[in-house]
C-alpha positions in Angstrom: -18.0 7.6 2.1 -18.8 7.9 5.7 -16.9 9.2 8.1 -17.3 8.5 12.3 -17.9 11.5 14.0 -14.9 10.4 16.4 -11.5 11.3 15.2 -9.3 8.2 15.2 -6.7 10.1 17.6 -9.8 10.2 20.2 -9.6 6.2 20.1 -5.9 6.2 20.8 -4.5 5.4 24.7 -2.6 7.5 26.5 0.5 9.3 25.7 3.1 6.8 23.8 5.8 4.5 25.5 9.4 5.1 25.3 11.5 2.3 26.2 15.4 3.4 26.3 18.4 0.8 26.3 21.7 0.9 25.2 21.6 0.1 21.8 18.0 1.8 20.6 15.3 3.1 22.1 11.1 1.9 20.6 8.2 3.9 20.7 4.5 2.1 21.3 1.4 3.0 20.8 -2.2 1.6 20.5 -4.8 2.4 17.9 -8.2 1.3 17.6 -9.4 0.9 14.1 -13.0 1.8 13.0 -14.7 -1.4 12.5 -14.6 -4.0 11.5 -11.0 -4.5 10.6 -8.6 -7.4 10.3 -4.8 -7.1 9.9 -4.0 -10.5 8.3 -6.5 -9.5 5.3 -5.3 -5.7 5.0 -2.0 -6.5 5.1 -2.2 -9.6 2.3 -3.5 -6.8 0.0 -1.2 -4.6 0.6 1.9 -7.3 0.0 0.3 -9.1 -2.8 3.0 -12.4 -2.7 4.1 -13.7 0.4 8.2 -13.1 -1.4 7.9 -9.4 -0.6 10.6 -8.2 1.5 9.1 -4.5 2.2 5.8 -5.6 3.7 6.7 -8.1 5.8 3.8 -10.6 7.7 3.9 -14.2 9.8 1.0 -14.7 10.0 0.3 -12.6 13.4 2.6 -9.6 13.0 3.5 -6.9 10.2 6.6 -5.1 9.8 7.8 -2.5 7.5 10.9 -0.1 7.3 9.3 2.9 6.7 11.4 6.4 5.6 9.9 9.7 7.3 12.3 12.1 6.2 15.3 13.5 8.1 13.2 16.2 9.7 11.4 13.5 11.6 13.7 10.8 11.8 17.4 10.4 11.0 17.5 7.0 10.0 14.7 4.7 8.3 12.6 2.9 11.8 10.9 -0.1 11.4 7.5 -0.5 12.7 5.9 -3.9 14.3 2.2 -4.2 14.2 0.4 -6.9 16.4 -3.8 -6.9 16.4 -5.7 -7.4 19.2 -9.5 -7.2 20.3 -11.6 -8.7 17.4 -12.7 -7.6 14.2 -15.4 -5.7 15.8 -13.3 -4.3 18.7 -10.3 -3.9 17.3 -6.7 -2.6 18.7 -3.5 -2.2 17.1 -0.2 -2.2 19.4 2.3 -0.2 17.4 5.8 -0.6 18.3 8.6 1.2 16.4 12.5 1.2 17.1 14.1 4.5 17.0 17.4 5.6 17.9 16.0 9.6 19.0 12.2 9.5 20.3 10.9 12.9 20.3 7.1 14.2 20.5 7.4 15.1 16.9 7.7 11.9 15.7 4.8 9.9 17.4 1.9 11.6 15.6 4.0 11.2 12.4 3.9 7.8 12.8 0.7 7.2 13.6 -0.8 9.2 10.8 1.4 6.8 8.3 -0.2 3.6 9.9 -3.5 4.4 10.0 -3.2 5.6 5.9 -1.4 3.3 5.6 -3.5 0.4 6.7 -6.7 2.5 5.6 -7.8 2.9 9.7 -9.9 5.8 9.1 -12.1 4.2 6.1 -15.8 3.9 7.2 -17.2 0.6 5.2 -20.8 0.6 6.8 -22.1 1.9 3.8 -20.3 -0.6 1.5 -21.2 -3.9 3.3 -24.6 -2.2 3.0 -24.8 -2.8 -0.7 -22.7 -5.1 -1.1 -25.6 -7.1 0.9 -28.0 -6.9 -1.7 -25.7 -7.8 -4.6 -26.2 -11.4 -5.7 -22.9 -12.1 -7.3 -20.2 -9.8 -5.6 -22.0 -9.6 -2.4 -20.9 -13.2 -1.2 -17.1 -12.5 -2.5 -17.1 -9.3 0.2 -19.1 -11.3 3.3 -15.9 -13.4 2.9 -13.6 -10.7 3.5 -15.3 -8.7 6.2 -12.7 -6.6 7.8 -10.4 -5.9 4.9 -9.5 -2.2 4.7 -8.3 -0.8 1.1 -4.3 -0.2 2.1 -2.0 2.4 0.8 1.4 2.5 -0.1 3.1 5.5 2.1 3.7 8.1 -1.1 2.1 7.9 -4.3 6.1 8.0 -5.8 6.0 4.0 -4.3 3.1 3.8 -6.1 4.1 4.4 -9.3 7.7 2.8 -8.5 5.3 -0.8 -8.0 3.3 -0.2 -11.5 6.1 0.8 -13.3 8.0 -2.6 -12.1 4.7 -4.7 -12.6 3.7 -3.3 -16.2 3.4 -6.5 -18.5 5.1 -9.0 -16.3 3.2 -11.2 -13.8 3.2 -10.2 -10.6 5.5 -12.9 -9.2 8.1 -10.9 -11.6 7.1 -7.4 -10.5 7.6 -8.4 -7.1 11.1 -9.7 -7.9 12.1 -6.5 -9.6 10.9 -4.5 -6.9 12.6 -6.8 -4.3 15.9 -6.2 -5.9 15.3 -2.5 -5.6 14.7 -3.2 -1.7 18.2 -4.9 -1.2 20.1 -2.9 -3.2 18.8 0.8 -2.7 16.8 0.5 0.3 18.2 2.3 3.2 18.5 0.0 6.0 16.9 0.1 10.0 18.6 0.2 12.5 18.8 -3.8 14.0 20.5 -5.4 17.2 23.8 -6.8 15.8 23.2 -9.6 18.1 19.7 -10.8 16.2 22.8 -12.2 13.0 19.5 -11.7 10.6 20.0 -8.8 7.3 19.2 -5.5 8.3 15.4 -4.5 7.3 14.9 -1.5 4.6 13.2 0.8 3.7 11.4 1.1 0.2 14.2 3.7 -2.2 12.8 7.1 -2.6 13.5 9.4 -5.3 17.3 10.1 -3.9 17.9 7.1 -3.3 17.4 6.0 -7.2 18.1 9.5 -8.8 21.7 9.7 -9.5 21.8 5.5 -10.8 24.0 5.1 -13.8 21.9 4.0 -16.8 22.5 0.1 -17.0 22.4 -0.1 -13.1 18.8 -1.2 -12.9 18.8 -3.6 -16.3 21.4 -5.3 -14.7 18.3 -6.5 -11.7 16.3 -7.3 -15.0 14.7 -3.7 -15.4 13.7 -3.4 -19.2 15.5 -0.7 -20.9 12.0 1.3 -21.3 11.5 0.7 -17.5 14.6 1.9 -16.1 14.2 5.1 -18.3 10.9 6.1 -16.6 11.9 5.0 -13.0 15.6 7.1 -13.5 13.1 9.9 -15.2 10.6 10.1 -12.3 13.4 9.9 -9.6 15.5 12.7 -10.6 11.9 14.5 -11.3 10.6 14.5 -7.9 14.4 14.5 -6.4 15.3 17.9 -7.7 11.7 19.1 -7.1 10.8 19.6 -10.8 7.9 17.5 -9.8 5.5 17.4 -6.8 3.8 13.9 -6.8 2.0 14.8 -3.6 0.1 17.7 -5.1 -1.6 15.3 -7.1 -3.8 14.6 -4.1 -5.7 17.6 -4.4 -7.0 16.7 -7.9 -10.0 15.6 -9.1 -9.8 12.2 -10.9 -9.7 13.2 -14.2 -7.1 15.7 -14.1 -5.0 13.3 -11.8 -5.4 10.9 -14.3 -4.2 13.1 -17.2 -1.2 14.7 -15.1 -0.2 10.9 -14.4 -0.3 10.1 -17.7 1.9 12.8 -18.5 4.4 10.9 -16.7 7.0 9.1 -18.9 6.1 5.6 -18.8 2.9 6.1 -17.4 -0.2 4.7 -19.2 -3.7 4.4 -18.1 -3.1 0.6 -15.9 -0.6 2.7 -14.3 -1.9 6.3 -13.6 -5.4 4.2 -12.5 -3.3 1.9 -9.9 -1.7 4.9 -8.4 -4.9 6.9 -8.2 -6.6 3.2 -6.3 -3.0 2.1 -4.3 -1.8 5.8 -3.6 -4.3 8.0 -3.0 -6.7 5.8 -1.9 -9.6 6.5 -4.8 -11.6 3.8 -3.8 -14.3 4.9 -7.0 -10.9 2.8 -9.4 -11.0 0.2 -10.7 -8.1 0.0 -13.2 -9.5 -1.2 -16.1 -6.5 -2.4 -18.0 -6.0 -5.3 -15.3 -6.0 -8.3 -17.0 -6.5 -10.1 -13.5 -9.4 -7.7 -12.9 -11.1 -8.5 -16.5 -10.4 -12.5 -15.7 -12.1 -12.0 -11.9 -15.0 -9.9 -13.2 -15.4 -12.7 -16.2 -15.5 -15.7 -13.1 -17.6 -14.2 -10.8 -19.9 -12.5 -12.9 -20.1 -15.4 -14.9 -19.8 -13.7 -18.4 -19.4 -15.6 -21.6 -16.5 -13.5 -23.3 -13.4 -11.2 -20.6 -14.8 -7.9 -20.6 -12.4 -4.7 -22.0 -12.1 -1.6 -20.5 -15.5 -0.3 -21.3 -17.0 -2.9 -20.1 -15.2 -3.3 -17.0 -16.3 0.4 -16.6 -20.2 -0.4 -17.0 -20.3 -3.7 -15.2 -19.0 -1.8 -12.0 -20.9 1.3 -12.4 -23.4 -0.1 -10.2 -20.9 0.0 -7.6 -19.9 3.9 -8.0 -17.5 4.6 -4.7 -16.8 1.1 -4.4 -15.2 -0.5 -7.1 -11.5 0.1 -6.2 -13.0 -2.4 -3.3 -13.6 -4.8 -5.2 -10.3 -5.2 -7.0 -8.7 -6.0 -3.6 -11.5 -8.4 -2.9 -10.5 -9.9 -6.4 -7.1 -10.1 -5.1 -7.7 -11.9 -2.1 -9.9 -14.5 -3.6 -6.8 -15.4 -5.9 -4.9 -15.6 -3.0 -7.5 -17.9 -1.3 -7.1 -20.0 -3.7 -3.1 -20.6 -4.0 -3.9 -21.4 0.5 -2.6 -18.3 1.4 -5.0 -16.9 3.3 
């Protein structure tokens, strides 16, 4: 996929704003997307349901308690991200509160959003075909400005397929709600605002050291909160580098997944499309994805796996694409977007 020759730091303003008062201090910052991009669509396929608590949206800004590490900040911040310009000029103002600002932890930050949000992904080449594709082609003119998001560590990724393996996803987004409140380490918040504290998405310390029976009790299954326990204390005591994983090819990414406990194909194909941003995925298990391809393809019979495969072959780098294309359209349809 094509990248532009600018770098996105090139397209940011001026050095960051610190704002100091008593209580906390926020950091802002602009970022310019490449275009086209739109904020409302990105961030709908990121959050999935409009009941999830992590990624947060109302319909003109998105927040999200994101957790750096102690190395760059102490505590979990919360970002707040407005959109300005237009699709085709596009500007992000990026405000996040932080009780220590340091020079450190602005480029940080800014690396998360824009991977994050997807603001590097050049799409000129995919609205390109996608043009002269009678069926899908219409589906992706709807969308224009979508960017394929990312959740911030492919560990989150596997945490949301774990929790959304065989239940709808109203239910996975439940479970992984209940996670939020209860291990979620919280932001910082102005006691004077009376609302919850914000927080952060557990990581593997968080969960590692959870008594078995802990997570059944939020209406984990047993087999769940085996693997989630399992792949904590992995990647917790360092047995296990998730992030390495990034420097795979596909099909050895897909087998070392797989190697996972409680990781199947739906799964390891979901992180390898929602964590590390393979936009050639499609995960072919997805039962929403077969019932999509069987609507706007118009097939006779809902295609398995090896047809899903050879239906979106045509479509090579792109079909991870069009399963968040799939996913707005359902949301379309319940008014949501």
């Amino acid at each position: 996929m094509r990248r532009d020759s600018r770098s996105l730091s090139a397209e940011l303003s001026p050095p960051p704003r610190v704002a100091r008062s008593s209580a906390h201090s926020s950091l802002s910052f602009a970022i310019h997307p490449l275009p086209p991009f739109r904020l409302d669509l990105t961030v709908w396929a990121l959050r999935r349901r409009p009941e999830n608590i992590l990624d947060r949206w109302d319909g003109h800004v998105y927040r999200r308690v994101l957790q750096l590490g102690k190395k760059i900040a102490a505590r979990p911040l919360e970002i707040v991200v407005v959109q300005g310009g237009s699709i085709w000029h596009p500007r992000l103002d990026v405000t996040a509160s932080v009780s220590h600002p340091s020079r450190e932890l602005q480029p940080v930050l800014r690396s998360t959003v824009a991977h994050i949000l997807g603001l590097k992904i050049d799409l000129r080449d995919f609205y390109s075909f996608a043009a002269s594709q009678k069926r899908l082609g219409p589906l992706v003119s709807s969308f224009t400005g979508l960017k394929p998001p990312r959740y911030p560590t492919i560990f989150e990724a596997l945490l949301n397929a774990i929790s959304c393996q065989q239940v709808s996803l109203n239910v996975g987004i439940m479970l992984l709600n209940r996670l939020v409140q209860n291990f979620g380490r919280p932001a910082p918040q102005d006691a004077r605002s009376g609302l919850p504290p914000a927080r952060a998405c557990p990581s593997p310390t968080d969960l590692a050291s959870l008594a078995p029976g802990v997570l059944r009790s939020l209406g984990y299954s047993t087999n769940k909160e085996r693997a989630i326990l399992a792949l904590s204390r992995s990647v917790a005591s360092g047995e296990l580098n998730l992030e390495s994983f990034r420097e795979l090819d596909d099909a050895t990414a897909l087998e070392s997944l797989t190697s996972i406990r409680g990781i199947g194909r739906w799964s390891a194909e979901y992180a390898l499309l929602r964590g590390m941003g393979r936009l050639n995925i499609f995960p072919g298990d997805d039962v929403g994805g077969w019932n999509n391809l069987r609507k706007h393809l118009r097939l006779r019979a809902r295609p398995d796996y090896a047809k899903t495969r050879k239906l979106l072959a045509p479509w090579k780098n792109y079909a991870g694409l069009i399963y968040f294309h799939f996913l707005l359209d359902g949301l379309r349809s319940r008014g949501l977007l």
